[in-house]
DSSP file (Angstrom, degrees, kcal/mol; ACC not computed):
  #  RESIDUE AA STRUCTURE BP1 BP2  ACC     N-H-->O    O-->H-N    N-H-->O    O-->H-N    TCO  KAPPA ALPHA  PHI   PSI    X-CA   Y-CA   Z-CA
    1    1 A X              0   0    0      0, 0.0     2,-0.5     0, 0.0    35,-0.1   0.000 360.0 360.0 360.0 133.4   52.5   80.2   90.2
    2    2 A X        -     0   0    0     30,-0.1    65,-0.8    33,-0.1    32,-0.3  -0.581 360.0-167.8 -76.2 133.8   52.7   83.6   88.8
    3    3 A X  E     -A   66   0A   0     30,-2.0    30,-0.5    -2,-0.5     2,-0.4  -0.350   1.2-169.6 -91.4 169.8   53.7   84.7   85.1
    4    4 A X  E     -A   65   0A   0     61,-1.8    61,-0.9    28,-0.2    28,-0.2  -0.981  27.2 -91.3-162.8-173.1   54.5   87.6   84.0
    5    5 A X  E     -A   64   0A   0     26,-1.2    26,-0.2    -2,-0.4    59,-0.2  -0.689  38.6-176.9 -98.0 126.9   55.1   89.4   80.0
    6    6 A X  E     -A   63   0A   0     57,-1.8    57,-1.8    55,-0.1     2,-0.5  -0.840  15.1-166.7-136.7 149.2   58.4   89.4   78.8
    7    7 A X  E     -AB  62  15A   0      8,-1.5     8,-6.1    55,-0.2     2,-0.3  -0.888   9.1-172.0 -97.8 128.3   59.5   90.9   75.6
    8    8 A X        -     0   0    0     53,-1.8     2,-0.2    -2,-0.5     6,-0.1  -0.993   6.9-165.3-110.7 137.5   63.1   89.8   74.3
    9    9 A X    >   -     0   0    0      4,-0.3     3,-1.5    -2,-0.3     2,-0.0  -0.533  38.4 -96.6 -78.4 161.2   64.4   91.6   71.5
   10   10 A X  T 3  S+     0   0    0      1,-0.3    -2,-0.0    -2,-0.2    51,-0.0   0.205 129.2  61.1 -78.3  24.3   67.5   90.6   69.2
   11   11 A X  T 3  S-     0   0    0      2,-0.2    -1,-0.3    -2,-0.0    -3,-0.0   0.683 111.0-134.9-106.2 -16.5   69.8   93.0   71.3
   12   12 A X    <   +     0   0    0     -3,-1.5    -2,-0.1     1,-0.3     0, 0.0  -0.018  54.8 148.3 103.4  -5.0   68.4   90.0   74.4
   13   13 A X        -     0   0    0      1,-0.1     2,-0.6    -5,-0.0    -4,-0.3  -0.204  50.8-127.6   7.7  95.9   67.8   93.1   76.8
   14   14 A X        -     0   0    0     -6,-0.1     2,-0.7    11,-0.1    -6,-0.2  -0.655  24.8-164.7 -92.8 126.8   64.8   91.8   78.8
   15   15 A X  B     -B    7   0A   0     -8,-6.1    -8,-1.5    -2,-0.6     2,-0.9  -0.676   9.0-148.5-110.6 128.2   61.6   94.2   78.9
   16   16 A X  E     -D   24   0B   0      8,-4.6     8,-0.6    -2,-0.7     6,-0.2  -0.703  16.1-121.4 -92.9  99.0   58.9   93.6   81.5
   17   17 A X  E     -D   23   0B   0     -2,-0.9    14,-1.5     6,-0.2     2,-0.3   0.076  43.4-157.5 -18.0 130.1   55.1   94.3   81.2
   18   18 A X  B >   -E   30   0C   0      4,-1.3     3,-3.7    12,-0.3    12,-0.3  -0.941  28.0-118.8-125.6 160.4   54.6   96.5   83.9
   19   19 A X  T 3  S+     0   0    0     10,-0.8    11,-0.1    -2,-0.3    10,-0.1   0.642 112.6  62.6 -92.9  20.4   51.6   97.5   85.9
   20   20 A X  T 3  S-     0   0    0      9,-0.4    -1,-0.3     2,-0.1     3,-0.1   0.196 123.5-108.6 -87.7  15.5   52.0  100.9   84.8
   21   21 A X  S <  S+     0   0    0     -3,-3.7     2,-0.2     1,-0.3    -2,-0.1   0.836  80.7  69.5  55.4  49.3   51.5   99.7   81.7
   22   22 A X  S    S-     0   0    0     -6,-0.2    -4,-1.3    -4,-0.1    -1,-0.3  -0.824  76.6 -79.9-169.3-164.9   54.5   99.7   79.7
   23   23 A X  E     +D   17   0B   0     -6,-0.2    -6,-0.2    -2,-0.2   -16,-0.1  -0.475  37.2 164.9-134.9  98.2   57.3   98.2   79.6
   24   24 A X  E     -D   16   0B   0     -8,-0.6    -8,-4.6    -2,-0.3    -2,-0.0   0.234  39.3-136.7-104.1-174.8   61.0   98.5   81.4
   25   25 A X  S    S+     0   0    0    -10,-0.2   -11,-0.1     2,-0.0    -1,-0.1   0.457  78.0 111.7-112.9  -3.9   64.2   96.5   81.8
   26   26 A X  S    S-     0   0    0      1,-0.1   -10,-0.1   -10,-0.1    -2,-0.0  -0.270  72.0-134.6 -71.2 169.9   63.9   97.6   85.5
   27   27 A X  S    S+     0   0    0      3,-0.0     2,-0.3     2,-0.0     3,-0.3   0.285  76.0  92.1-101.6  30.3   63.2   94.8   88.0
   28   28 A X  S    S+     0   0    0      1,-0.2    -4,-0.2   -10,-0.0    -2,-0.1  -0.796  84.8   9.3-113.6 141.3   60.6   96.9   89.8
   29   29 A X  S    S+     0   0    0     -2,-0.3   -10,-0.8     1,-0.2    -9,-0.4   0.919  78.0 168.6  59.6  54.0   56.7   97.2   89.5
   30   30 A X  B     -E   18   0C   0     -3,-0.3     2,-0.6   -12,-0.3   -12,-0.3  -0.618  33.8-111.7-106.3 154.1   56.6   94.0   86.9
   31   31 A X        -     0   0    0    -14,-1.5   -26,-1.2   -26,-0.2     2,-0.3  -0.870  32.4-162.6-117.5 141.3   52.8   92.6   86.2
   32   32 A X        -     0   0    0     -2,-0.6     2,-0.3   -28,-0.2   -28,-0.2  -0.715  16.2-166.3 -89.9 138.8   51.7   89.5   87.3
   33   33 A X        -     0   0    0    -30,-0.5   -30,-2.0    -2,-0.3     6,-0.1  -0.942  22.4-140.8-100.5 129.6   49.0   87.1   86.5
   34   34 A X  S    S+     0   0    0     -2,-0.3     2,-0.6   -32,-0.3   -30,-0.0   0.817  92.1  41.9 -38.6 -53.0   48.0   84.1   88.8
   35   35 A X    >>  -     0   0    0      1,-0.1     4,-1.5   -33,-0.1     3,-0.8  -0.786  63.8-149.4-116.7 122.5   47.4   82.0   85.5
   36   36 A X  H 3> S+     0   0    0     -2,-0.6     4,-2.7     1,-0.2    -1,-0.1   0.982 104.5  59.1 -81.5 -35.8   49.4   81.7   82.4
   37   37 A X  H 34 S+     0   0    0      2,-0.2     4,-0.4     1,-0.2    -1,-0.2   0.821 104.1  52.0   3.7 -66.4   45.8   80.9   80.5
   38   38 A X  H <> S+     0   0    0     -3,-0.8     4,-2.2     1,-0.3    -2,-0.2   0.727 111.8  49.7-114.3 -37.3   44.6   84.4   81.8
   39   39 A X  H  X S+     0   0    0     -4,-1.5     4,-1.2     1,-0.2    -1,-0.3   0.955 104.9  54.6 -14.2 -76.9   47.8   85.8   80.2
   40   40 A X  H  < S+     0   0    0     -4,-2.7     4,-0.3     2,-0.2    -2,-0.3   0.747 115.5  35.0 -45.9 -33.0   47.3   84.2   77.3
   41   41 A X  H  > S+     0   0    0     -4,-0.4     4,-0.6     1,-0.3    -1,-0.2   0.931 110.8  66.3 -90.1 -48.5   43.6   85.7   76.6
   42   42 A X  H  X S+     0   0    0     -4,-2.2     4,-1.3     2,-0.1    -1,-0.3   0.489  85.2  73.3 -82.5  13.6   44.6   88.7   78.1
   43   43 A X  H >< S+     0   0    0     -4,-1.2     3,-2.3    -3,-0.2     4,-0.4   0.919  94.5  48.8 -54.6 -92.0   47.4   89.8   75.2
   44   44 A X  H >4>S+     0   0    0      1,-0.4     3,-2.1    -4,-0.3     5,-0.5   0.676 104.8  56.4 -71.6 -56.4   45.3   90.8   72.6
   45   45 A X  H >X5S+     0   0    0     -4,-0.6     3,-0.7     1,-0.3     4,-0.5   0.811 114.5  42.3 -42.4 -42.6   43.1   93.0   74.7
   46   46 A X  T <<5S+     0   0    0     -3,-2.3     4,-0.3    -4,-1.3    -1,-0.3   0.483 114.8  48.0 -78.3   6.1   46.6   95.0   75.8
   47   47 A X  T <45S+     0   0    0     -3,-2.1    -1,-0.3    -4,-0.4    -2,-0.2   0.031 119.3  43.4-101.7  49.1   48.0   95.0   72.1
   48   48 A X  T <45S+     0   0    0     -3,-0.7     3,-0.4    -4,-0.2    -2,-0.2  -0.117 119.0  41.8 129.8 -61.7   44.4   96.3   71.4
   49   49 A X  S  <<S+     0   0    0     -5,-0.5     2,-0.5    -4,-0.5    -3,-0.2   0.884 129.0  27.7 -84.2 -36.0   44.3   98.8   74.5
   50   50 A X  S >> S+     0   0    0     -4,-0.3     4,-1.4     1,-0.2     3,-0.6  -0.596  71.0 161.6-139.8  75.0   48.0  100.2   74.0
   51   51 A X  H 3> S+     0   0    0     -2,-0.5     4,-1.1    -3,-0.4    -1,-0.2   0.826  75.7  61.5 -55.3 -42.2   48.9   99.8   69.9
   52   52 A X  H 34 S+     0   0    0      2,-0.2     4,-0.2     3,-0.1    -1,-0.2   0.410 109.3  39.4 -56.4 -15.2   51.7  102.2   70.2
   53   53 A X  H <4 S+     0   0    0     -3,-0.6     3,-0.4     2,-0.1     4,-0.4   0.962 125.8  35.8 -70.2 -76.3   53.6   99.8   72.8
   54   54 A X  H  < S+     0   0    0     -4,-1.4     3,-0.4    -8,-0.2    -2,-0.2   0.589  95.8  87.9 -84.0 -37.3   52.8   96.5   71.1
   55   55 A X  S  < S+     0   0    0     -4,-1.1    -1,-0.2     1,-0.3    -3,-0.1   0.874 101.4  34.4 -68.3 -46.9   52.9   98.0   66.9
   56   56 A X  S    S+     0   0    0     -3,-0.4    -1,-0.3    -4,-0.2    -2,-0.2   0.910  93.6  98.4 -64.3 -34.6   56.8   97.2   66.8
   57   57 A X  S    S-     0   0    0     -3,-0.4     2,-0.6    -4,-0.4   -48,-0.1  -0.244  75.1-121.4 -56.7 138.0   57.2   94.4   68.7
   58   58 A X    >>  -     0   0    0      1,-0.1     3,-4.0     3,-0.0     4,-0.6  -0.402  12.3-147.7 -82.0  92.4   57.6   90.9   67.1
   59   59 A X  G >4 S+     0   0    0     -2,-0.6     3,-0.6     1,-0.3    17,-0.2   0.818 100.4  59.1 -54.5  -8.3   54.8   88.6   68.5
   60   60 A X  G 34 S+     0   0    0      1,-0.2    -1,-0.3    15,-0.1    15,-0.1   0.657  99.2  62.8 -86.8 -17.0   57.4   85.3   68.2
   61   61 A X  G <4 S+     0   0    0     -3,-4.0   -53,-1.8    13,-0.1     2,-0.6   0.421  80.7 105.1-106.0  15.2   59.8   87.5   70.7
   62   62 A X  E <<  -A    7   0A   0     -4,-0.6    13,-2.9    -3,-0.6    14,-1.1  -0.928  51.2-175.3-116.4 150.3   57.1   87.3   73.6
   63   63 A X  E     -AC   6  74A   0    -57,-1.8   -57,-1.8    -2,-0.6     2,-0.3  -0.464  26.6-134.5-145.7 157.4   57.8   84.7   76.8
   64   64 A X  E     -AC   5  73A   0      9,-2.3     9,-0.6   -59,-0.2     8,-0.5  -0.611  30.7-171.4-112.2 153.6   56.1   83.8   79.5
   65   65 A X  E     -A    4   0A   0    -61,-0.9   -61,-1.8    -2,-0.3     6,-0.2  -0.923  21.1-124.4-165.6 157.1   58.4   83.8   82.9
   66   66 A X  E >   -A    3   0A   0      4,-2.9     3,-1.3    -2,-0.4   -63,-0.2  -0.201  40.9 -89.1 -94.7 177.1   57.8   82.7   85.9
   67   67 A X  T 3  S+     0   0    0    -65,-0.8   -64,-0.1     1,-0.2    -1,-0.1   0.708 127.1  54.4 -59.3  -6.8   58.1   85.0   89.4
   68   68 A X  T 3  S-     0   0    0      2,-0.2    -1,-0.2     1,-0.1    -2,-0.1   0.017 124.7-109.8-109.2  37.4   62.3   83.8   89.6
   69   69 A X  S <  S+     0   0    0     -3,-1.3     2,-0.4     1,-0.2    -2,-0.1   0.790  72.9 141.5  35.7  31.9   62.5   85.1   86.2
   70   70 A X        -     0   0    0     -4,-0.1    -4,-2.9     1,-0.0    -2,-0.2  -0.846  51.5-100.7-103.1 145.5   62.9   82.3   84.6
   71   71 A X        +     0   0    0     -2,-0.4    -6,-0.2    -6,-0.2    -5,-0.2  -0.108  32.9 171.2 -61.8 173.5   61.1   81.2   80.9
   72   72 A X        -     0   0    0      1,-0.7     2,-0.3    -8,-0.5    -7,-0.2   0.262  57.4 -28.9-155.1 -32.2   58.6   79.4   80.8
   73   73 A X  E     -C   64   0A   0     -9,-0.6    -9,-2.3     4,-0.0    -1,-0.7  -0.916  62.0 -95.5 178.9 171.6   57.2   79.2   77.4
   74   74 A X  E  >  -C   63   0A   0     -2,-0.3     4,-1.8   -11,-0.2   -11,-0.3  -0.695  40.0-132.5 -98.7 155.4   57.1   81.6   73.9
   75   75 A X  H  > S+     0   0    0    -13,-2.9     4,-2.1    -2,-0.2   -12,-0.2   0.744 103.0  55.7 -92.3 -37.3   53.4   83.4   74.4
   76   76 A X  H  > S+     0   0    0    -14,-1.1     4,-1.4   -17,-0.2     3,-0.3   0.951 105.5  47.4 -54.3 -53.1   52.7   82.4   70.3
   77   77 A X  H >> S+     0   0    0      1,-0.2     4,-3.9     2,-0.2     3,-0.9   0.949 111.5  49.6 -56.2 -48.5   53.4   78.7   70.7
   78   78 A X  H 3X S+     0   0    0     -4,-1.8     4,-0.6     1,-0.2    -1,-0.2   0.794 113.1  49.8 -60.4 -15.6   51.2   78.6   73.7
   79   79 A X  H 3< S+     0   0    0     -4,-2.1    -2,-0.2    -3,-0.3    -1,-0.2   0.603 113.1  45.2 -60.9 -30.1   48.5   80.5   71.5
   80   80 A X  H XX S+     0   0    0     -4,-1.4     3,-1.5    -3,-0.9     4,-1.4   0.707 101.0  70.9 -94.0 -31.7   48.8   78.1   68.6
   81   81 A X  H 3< S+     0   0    0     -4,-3.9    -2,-0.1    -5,-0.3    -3,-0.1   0.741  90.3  49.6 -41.6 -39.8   48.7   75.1   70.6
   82   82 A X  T 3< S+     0   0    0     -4,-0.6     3,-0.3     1,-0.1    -1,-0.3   0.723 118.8  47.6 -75.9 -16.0   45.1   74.8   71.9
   83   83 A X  T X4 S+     0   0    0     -3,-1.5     3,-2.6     1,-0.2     2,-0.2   0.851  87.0  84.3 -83.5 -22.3   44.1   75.4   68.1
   84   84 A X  T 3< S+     0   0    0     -4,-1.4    -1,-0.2     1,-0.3     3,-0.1   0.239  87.9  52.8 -43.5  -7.1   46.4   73.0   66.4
   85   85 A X  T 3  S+     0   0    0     -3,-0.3    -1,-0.3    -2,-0.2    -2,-0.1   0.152  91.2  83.5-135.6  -5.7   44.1   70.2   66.9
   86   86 A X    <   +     0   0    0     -3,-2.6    -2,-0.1     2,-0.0    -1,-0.1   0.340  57.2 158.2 -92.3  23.3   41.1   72.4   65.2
   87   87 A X        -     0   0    0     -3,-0.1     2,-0.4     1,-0.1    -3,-0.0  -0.018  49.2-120.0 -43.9 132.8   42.0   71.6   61.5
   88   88 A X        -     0   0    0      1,-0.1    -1,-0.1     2,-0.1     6,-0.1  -0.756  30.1-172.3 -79.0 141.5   38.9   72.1   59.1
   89   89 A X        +     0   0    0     -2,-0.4    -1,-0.1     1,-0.1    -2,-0.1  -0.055  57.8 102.0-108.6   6.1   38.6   68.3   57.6
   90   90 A X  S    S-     0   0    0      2,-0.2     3,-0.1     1,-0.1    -1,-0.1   0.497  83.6-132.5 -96.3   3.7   35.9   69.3   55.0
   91   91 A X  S    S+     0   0    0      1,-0.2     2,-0.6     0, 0.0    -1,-0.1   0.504  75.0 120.5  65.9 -10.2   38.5   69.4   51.9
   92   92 A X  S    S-     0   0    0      0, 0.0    -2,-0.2     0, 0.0    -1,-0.2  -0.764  70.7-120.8 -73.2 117.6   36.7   72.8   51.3
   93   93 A X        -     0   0    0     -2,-0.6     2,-0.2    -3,-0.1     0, 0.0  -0.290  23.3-133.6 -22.3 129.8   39.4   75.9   51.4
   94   94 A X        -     0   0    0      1,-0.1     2,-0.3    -6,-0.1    -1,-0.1  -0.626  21.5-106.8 -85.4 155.8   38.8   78.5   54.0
   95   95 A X        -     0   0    0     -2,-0.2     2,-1.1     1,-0.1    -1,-0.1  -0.554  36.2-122.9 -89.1 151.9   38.9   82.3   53.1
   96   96 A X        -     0   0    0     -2,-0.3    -1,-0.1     1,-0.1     0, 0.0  -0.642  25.9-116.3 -90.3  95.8   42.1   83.9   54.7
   97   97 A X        -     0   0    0     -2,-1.1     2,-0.5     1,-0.1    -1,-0.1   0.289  17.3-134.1   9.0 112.5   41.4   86.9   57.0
   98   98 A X        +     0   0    0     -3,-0.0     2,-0.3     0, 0.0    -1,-0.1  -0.861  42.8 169.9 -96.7 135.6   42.8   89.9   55.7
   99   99 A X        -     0   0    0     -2,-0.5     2,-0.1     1,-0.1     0, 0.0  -0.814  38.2 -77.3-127.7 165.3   44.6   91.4   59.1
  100  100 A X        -     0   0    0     -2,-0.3     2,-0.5     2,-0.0    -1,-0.1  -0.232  32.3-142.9 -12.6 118.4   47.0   94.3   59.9
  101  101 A X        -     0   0    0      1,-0.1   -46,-0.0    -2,-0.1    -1,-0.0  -0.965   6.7-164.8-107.3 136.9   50.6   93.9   59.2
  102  102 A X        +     0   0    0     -2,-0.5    -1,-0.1   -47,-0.1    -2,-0.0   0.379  59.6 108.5-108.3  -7.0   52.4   95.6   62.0
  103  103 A X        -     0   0    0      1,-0.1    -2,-0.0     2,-0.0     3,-0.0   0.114  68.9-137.7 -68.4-164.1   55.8   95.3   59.5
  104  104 A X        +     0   0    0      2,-0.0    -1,-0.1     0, 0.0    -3,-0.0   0.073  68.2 118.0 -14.6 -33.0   57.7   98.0   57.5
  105  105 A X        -     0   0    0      1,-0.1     2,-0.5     0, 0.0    -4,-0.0  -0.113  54.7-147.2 -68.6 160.3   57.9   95.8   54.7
  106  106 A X        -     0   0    0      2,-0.0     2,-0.4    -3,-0.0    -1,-0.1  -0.958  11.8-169.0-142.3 124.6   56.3   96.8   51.4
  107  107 A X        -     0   0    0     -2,-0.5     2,-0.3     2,-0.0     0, 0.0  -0.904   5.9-164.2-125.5 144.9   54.7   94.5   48.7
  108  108 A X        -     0   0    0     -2,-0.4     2,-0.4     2,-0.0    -2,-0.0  -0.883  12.5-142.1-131.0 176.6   53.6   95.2   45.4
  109  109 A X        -     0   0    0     -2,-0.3     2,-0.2     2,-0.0    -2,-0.0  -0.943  11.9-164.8-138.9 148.1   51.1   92.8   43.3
  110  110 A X        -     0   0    0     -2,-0.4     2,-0.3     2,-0.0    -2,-0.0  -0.855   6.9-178.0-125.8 157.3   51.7   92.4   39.5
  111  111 A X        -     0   0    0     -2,-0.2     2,-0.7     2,-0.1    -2,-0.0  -0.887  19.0-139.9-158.9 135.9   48.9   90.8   37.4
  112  112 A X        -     0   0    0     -2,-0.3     2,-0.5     4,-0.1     3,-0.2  -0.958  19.3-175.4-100.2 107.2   49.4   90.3   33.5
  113  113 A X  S >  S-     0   0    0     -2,-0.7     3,-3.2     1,-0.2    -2,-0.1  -0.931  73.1 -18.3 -98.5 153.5   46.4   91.0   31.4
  114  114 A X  T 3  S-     0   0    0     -2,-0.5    -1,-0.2     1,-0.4     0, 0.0   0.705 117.2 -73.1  59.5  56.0   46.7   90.3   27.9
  115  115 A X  T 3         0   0    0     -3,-0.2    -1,-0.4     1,-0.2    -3,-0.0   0.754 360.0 360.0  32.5  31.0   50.3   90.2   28.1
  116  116 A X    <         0   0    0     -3,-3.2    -2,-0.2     0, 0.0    -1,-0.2   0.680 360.0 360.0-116.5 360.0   51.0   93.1   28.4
């Protein structure tokens, strides 16, 4: 069965991966893949290939839909699911990846030496 990329946004507007490589609300020229798997891998390689599409968009607001446009799953949960089962068991802490924040939001870090 075929998938295809959809991004929903909070106005619920639905935008479609296209294979001109972007994305519209039209229903025309929408991209497909055979396998929702081959989907799956192949995200990071287009937010990767086309940053300026991808940097706003909310990685919890993209869905999987089938060719009658209907959902089919959110593309994160099927992304954390095949790892969920990979817990490290060694009681040792792992170090946390420092990645990209794609956000707006702004953080600042406060540290007390010596009281002061």
């Amino acid at each position: 069965m075929p998938y295809q990329l959809v991004y929903l946004p909070k106005s619920g507007n639905k935008n479609y991966w296209t294979i001109d490589h972007s994305f519209t609300h039209k229903m025309k020229n929408h991209c497909f893949w055979d396998d929702s798997a081959q989907l799956i891998a192949d995200l990071p390689t287009l937010k990767a290939q086309y940053p300026t599409i991808f940097n706003n968009r909310r990685d919890d607001r993209f869905y999987l839909y089938d060719e009658d446009d209907k959902p089919v799953a959110n593309v994160m949960e099927m992304m954390i699911a095949p790892t969920a089962d990979t817990f490290q068991t060694t009681g040792q802490p792992s170090a946390i990846p420092i990645i990209a924040h794609g956000s707006k939001e702004y953080y600042a870090i406060r540290a007390d030496i010596d009281k002061q």
